[in-house]
TORKOL-4160 file (C-alpha; in steps of 0.2 Angstrom, whole numbers, padded with zeros to 4 digits, m for minus):
328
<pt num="1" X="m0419" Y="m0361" Z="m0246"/>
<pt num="2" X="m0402" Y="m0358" Z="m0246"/>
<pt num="3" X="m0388" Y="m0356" Z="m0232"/>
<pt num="4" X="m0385" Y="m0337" Z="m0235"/>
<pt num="5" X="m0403" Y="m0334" Z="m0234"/>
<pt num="6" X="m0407" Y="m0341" Z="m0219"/>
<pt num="7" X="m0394" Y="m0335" Z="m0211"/>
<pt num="8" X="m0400" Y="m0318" Z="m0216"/>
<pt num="9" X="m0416" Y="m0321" Z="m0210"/>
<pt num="10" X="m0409" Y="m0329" Z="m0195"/>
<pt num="11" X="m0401" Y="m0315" Z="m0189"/>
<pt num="12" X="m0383" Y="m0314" Z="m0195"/>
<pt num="13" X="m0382" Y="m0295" Z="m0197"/>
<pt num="14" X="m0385" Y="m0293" Z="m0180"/>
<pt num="15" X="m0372" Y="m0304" Z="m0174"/>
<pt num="16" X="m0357" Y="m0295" Z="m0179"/>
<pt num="17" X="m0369" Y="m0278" Z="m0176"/>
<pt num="18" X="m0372" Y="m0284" Z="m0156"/>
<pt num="19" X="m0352" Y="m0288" Z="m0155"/>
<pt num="20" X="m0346" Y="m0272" Z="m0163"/>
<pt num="21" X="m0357" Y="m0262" Z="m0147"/>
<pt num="22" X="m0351" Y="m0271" Z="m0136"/>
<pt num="23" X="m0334" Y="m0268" Z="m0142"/>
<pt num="24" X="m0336" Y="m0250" Z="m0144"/>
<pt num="25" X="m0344" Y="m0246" Z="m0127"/>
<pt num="26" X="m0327" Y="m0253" Z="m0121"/>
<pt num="27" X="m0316" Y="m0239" Z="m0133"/>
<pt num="28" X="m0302" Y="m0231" Z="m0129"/>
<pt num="29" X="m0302" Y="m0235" Z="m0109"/>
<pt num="30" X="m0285" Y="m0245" Z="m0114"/>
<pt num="31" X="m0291" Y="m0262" Z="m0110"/>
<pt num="32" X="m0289" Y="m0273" Z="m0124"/>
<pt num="33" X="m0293" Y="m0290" Z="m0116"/>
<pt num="34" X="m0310" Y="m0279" Z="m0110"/>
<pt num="35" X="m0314" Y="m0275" Z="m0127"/>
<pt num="36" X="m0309" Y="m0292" Z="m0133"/>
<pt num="37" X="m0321" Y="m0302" Z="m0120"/>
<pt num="38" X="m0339" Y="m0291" Z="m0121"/>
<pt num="39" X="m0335" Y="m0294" Z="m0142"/>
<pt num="40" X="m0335" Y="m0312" Z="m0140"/>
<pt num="41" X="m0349" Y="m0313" Z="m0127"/>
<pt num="42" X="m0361" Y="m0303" Z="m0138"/>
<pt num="43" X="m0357" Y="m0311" Z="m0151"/>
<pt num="44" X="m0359" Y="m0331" Z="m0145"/>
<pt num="45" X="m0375" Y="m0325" Z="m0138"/>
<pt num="46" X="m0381" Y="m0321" Z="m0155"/>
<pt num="47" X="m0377" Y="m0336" Z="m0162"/>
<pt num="48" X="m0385" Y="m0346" Z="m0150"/>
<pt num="49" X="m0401" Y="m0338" Z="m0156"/>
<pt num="50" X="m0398" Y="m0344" Z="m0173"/>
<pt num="51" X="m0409" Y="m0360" Z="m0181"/>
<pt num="52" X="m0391" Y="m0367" Z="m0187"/>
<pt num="53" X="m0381" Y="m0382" Z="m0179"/>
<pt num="54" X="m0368" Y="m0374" Z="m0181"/>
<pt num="55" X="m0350" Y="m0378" Z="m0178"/>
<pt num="56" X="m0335" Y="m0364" Z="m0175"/>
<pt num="57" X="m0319" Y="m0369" Z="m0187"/>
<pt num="58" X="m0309" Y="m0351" Z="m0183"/>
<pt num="59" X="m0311" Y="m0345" Z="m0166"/>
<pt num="60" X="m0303" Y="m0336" Z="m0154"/>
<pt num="61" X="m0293" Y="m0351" Z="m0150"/>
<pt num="62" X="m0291" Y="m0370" Z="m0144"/>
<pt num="63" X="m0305" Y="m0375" Z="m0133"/>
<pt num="64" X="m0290" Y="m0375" Z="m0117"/>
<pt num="65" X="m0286" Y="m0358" Z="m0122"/>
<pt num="66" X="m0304" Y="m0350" Z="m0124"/>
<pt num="67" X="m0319" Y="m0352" Z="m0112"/>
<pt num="68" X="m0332" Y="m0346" Z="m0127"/>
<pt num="69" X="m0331" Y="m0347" Z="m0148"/>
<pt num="70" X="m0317" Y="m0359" Z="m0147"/>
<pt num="71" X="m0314" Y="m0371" Z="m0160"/>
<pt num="72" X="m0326" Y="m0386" Z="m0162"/>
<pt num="73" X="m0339" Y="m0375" Z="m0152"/>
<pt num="74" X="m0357" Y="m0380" Z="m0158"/>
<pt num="75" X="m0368" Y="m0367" Z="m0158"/>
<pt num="76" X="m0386" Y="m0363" Z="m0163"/>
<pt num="77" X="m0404" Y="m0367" Z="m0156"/>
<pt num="78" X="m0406" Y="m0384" Z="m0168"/>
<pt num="79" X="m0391" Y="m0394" Z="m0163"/>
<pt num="80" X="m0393" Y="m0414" Z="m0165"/>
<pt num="81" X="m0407" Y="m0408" Z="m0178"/>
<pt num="82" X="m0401" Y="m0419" Z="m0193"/>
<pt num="83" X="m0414" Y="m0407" Z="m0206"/>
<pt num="84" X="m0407" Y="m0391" Z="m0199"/>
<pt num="85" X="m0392" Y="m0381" Z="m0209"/>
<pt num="86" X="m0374" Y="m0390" Z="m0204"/>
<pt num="87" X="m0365" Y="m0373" Z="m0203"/>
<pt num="88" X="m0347" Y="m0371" Z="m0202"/>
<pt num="89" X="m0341" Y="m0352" Z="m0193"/>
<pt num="90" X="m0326" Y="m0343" Z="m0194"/>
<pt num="91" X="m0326" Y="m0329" Z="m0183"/>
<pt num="92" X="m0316" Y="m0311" Z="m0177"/>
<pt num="93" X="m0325" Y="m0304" Z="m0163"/>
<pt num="94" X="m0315" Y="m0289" Z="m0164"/>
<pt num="95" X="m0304" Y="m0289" Z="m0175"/>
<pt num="96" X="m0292" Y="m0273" Z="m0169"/>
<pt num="97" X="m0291" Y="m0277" Z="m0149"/>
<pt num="98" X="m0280" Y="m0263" Z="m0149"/>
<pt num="99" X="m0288" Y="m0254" Z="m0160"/>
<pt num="100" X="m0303" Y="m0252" Z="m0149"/>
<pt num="101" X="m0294" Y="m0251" Z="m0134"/>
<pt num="102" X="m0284" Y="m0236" Z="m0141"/>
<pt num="103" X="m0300" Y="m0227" Z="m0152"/>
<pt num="104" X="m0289" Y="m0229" Z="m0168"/>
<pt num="105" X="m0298" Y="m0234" Z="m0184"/>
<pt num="106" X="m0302" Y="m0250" Z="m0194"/>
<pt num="107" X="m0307" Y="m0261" Z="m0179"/>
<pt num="108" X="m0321" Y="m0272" Z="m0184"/>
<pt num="109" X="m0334" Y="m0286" Z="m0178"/>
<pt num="110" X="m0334" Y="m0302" Z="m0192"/>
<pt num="111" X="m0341" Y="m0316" Z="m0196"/>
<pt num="112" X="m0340" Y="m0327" Z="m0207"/>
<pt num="113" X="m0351" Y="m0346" Z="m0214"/>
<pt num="114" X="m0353" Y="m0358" Z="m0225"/>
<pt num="115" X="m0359" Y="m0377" Z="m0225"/>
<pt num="116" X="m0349" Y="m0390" Z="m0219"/>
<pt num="117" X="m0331" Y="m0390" Z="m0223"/>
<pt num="118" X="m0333" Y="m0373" Z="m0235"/>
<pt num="119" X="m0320" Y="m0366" Z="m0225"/>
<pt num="120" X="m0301" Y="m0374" Z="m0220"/>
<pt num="121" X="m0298" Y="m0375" Z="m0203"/>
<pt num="122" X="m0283" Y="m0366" Z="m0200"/>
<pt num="123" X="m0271" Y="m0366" Z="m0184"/>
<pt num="124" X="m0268" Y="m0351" Z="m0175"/>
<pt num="125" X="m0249" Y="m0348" Z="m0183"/>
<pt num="126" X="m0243" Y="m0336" Z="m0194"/>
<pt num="127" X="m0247" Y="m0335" Z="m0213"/>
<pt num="128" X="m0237" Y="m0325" Z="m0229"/>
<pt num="129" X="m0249" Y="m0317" Z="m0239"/>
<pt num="130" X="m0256" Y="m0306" Z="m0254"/>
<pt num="131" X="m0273" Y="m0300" Z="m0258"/>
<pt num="132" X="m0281" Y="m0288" Z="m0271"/>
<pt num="133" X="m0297" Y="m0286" Z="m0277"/>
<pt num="134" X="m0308" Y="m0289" Z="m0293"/>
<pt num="135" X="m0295" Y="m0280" Z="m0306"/>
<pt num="136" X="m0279" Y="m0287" Z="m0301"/>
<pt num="137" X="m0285" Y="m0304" Z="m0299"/>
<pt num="138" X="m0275" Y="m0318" Z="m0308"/>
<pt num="139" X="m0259" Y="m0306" Z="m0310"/>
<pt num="140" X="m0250" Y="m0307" Z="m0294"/>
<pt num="141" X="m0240" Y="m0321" Z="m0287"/>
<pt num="142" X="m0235" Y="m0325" Z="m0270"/>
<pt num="143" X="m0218" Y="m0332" Z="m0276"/>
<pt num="144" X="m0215" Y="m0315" Z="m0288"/>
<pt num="145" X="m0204" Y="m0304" Z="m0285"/>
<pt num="146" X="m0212" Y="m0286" Z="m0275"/>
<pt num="147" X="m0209" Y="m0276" Z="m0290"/>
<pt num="148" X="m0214" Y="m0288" Z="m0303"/>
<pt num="149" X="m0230" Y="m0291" Z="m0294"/>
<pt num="150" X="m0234" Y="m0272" Z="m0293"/>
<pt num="151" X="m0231" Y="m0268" Z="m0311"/>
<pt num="152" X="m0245" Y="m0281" Z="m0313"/>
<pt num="153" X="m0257" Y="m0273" Z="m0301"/>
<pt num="154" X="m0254" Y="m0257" Z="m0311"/>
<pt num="155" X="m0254" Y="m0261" Z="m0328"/>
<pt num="156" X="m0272" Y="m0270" Z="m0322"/>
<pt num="157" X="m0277" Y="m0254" Z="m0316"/>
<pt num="158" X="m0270" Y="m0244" Z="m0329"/>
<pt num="159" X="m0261" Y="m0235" Z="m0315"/>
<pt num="160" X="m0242" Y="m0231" Z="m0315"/>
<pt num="161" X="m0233" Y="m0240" Z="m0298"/>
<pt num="162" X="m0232" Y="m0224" Z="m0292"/>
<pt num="163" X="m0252" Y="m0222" Z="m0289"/>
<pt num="164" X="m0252" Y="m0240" Z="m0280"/>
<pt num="165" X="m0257" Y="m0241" Z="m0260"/>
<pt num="166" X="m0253" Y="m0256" Z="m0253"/>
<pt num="167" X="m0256" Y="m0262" Z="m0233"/>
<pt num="168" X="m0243" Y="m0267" Z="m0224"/>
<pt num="169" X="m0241" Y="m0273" Z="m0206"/>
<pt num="170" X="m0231" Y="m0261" Z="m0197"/>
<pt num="171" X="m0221" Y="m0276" Z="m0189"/>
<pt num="172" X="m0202" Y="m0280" Z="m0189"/>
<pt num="173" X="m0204" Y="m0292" Z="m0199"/>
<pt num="174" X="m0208" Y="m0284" Z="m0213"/>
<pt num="175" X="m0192" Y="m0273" Z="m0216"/>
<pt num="176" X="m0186" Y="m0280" Z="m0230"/>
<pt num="177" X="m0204" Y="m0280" Z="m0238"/>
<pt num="178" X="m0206" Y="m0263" Z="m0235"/>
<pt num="179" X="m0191" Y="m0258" Z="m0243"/>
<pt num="180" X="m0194" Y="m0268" Z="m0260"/>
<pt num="181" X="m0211" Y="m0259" Z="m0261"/>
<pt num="182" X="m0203" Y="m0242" Z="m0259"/>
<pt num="183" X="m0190" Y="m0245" Z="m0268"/>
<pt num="184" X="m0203" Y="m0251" Z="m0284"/>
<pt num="185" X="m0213" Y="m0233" Z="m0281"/>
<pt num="186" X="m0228" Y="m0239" Z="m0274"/>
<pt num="187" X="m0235" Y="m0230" Z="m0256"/>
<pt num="188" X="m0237" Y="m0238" Z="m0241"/>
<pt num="189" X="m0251" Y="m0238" Z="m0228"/>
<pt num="190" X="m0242" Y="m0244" Z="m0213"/>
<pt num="191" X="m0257" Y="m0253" Z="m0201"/>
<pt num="192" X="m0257" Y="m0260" Z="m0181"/>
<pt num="193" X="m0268" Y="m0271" Z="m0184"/>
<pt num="194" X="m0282" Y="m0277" Z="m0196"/>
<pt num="195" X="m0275" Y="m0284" Z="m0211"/>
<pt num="196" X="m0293" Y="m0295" Z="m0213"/>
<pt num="197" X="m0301" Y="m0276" Z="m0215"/>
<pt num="198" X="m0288" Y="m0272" Z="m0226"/>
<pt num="199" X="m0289" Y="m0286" Z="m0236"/>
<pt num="200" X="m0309" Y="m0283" Z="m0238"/>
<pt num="201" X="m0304" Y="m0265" Z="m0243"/>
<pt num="202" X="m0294" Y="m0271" Z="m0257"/>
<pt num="203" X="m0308" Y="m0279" Z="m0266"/>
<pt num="204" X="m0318" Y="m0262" Z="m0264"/>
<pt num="205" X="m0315" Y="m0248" Z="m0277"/>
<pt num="206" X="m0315" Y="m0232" Z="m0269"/>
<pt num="207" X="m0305" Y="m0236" Z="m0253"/>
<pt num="208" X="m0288" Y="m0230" Z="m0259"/>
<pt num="209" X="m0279" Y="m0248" Z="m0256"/>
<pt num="210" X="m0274" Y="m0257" Z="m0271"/>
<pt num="211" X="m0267" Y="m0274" Z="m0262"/>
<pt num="212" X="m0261" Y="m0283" Z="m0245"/>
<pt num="213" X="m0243" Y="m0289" Z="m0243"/>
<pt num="214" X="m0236" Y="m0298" Z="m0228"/>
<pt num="215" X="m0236" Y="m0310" Z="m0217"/>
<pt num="216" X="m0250" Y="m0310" Z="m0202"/>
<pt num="217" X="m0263" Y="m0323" Z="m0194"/>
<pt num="218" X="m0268" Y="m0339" Z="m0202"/>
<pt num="219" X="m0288" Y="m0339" Z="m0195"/>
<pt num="220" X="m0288" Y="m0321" Z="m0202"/>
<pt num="221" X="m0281" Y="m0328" Z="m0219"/>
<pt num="222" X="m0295" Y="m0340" Z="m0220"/>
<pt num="223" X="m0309" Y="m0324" Z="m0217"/>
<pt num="224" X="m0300" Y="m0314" Z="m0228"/>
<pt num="225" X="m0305" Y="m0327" Z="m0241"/>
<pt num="226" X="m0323" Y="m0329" Z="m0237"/>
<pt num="227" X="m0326" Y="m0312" Z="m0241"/>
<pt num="228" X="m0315" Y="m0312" Z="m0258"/>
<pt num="229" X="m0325" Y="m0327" Z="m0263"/>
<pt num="230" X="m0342" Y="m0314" Z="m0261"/>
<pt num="231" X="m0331" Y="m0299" Z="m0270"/>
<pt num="232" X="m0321" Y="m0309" Z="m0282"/>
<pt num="233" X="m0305" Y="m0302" Z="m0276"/>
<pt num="234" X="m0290" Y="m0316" Z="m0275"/>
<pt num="235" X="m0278" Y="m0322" Z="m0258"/>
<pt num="236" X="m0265" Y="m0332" Z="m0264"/>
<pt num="237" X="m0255" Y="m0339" Z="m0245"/>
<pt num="238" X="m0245" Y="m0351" Z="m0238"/>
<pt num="239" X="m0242" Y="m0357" Z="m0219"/>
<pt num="240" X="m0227" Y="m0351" Z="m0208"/>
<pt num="241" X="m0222" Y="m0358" Z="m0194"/>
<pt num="242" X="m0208" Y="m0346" Z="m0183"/>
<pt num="243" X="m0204" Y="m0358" Z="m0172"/>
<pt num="244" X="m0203" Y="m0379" Z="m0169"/>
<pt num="245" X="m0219" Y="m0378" Z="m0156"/>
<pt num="246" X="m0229" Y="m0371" Z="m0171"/>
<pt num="247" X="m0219" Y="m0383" Z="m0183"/>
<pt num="248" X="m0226" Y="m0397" Z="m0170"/>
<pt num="249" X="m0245" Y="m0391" Z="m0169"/>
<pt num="250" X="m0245" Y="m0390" Z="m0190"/>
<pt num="251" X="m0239" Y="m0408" Z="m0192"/>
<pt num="252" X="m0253" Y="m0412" Z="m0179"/>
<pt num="253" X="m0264" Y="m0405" Z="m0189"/>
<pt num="254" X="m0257" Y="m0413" Z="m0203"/>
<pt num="255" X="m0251" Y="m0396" Z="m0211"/>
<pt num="256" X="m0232" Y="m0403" Z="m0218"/>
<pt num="257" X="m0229" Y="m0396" Z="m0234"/>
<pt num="258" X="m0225" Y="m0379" Z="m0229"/>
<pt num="259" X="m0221" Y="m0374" Z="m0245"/>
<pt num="260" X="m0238" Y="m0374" Z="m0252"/>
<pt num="261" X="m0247" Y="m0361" Z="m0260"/>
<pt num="262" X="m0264" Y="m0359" Z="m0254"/>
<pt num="263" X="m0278" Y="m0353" Z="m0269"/>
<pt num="264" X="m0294" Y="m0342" Z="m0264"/>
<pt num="265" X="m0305" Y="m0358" Z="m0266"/>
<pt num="266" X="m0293" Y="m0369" Z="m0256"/>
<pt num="267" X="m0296" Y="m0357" Z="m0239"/>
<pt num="268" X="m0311" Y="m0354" Z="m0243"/>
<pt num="269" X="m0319" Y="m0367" Z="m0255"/>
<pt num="270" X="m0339" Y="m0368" Z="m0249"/>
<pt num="271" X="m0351" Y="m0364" Z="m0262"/>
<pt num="272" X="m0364" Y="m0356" Z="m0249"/>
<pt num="273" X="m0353" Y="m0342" Z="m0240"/>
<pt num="274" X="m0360" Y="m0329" Z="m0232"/>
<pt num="275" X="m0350" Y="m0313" Z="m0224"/>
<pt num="276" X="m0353" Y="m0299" Z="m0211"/>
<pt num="277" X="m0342" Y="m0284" Z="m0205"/>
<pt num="278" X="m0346" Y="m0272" Z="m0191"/>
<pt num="279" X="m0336" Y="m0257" Z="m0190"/>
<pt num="280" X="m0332" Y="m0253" Z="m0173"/>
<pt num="281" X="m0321" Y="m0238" Z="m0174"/>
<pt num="282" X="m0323" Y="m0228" Z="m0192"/>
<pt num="283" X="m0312" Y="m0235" Z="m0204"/>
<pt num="284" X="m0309" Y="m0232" Z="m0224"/>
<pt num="285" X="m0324" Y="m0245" Z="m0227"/>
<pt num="286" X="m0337" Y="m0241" Z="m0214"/>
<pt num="287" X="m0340" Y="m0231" Z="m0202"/>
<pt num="288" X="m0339" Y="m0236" Z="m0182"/>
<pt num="289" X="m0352" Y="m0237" Z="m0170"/>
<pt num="290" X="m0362" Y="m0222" Z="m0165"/>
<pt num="291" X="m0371" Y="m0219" Z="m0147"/>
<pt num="292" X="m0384" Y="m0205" Z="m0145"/>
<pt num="293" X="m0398" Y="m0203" Z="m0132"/>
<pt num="294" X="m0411" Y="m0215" Z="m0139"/>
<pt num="295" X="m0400" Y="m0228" Z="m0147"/>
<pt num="296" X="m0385" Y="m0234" Z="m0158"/>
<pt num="297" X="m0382" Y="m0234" Z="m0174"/>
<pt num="298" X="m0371" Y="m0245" Z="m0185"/>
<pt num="299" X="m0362" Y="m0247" Z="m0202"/>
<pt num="300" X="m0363" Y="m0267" Z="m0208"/>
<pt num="301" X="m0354" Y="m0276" Z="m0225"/>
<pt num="302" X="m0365" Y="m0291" Z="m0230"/>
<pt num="303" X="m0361" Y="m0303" Z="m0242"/>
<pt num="304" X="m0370" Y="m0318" Z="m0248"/>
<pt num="305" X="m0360" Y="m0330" Z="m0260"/>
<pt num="306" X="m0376" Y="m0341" Z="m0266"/>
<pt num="307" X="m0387" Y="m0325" Z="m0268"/>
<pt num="308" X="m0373" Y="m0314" Z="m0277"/>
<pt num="309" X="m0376" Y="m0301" Z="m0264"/>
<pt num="310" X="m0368" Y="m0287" Z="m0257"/>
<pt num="311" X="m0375" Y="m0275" Z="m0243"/>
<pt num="312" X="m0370" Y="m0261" Z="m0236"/>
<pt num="313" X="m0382" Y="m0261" Z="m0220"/>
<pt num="314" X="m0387" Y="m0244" Z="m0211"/>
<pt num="315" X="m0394" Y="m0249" Z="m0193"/>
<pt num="316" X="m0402" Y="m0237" Z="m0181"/>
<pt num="317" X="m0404" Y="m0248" Z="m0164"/>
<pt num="318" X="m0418" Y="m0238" Z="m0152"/>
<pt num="319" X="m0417" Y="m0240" Z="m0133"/>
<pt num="320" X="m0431" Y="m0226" Z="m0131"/>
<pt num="321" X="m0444" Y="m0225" Z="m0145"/>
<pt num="322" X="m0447" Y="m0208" Z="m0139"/>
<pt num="323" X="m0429" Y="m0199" Z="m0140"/>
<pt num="324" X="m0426" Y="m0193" Z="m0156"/>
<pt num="325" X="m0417" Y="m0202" Z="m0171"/>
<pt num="326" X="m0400" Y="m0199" Z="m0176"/>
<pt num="327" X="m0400" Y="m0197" Z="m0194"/>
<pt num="328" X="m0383" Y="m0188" Z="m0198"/>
């Protein structure tokens, strides 16, 4: 049986679907370490149900820096089983802190696994990156100029530039970025956070982005690939470091050629991935978490790699099997 299946059978849904409600109980009161927190309790909790030794490669930190789901964290009801699945975790408990701490859109619950050493451990630094899905794959380049790059995207999409989207961070250091891609024609979505769920929507017809551009989190990086493995999308990124402590901890790491590009398979190269989002607030892909008198309800992406699956899961949670059942 393979990974993806019995991590769906296992309960893998349900672990980015228990962290998003936590997460959203928490929204809009303005606490963003709140939200954070119940995100990644629920969530280790559910992966410590799980028949998997697993072990988490992206986390919410270094072991010093995170009490829970920090990297090298084993997890999984058959640890020092040798015939259990030897999983390898990359999670974002919620992805969008602020995002949920504000009631914005796009914040999101992920997870994603694969067997051991499917997915490159990535220091929490700063990584340049591009993404686009399925149509645009294999015409943009990292190094490429802004323009060049979104004539690509167009001509693949038989668009002009001028009917291009593309998510930007909304950060300082993206100025001169922004200016290239306005300057080319193309629009811009200007984001807080969430480039991972932007990234996802990329890949997905019928969101209205066409590409990612800039520079934001390395463990988000590695995600980001996981799910274009399942969609067939591309990231093409290379590690930044912004000052000499970072510079330090890359070199410890053994990350010294800076300059490299890194390919889709190279952050993400397991051949067992599996992927699951939980929208939180609503957002262009799925919808947030809902709370009415009997339950909850929640909007899930699933992905399976192995199985060539994709599911777009519709949860209704019941507290009360006798209130009635939101269906709208």
């Amino acid at each position: 049986m393979s990974l993806g299946r019995i991590l769906v059978e296992q309960g893998t849904i349900r672990v980015t679907e228990q962290a998003a409600i936590a997460a959203a109980q928490t929204m809009g009161y303005g606490d963003r370490h709140q939200s954070d927190r119940v995100a990644v309790e629920a969530m280790r909790k559910e992966l410590g149900e799980l028949e998997i030794a697993g072990r988490v490669v992206i986390g919410e930190g270094e072991r010093d820096d995170a009490p829970m789901l920090f990297v090298g964290e084993e997890l999984g009801k058959s640890l020092g089983d040798p015939d259990a699945p030897q999983v390898d975790i990359a999670v974002d408990p919620l992805e969008g802190t602020n995002l949920c701490a504000t009631g914005a859109p796009d914040a999101v619950a992920v997870l994603a696994a694969a067997e051991r050493g499917g997915l490159l451990h990535a220091p929490d630094t700063y990584m340049q990156k591009i993404v686009v899905g399925p149509t645009a794959k294999g015409r943009v380049h990292i190094d490429a100029p802004v323009s060049e790059n979104l004539r690509n995207i167009a001509t693949a999409f038989e668009r002009e530039v001028s009917d291009l989207t593309v998510v930007v961070l909304e950060r300082p250091r993206h100025q001169q970025l922004i200016a290239d891609i306005r300057n080319a024609g193309a629009r811009i979505l200007l984001i807080g956070d969430g480039d991972l769920s932007a990234g996802v929507a990329a890949a997905v017809r019928g969101t209205g982005v066409h590409a990612v551009f800039g520079t934001g989190g390395a463990p988000e990086g590695v995600i980001t690939a996981a799910a274009m493995r399942c969609l067939g999308g591309e990231i093409q990124a290379r590690l930044v470091a912004t000052n000499e402590a970072q510079h330090q901890r890359l070199a410890k790491l053994g990350y010294t050629d800076l300059d490299k590009i890194y390919s889709t398979e190279e952050l993400a190269p397991g051949d067992e991935i599996v992927f699951s989002c939980s929208g939180v607030t609503d957002g262009q892909l799925l919808k947030g978490v809902r709370f009415f008198g009997g339950g909850t309800r929640t909007a899930t992406l699933f992905m399976s790699l192995p199985r060539k699956m994709i599911r777009f899961v519709d949860t209704i949670h019941r507290d009360k099997l006798s209130s009635p059942v939101l269906f709208t």
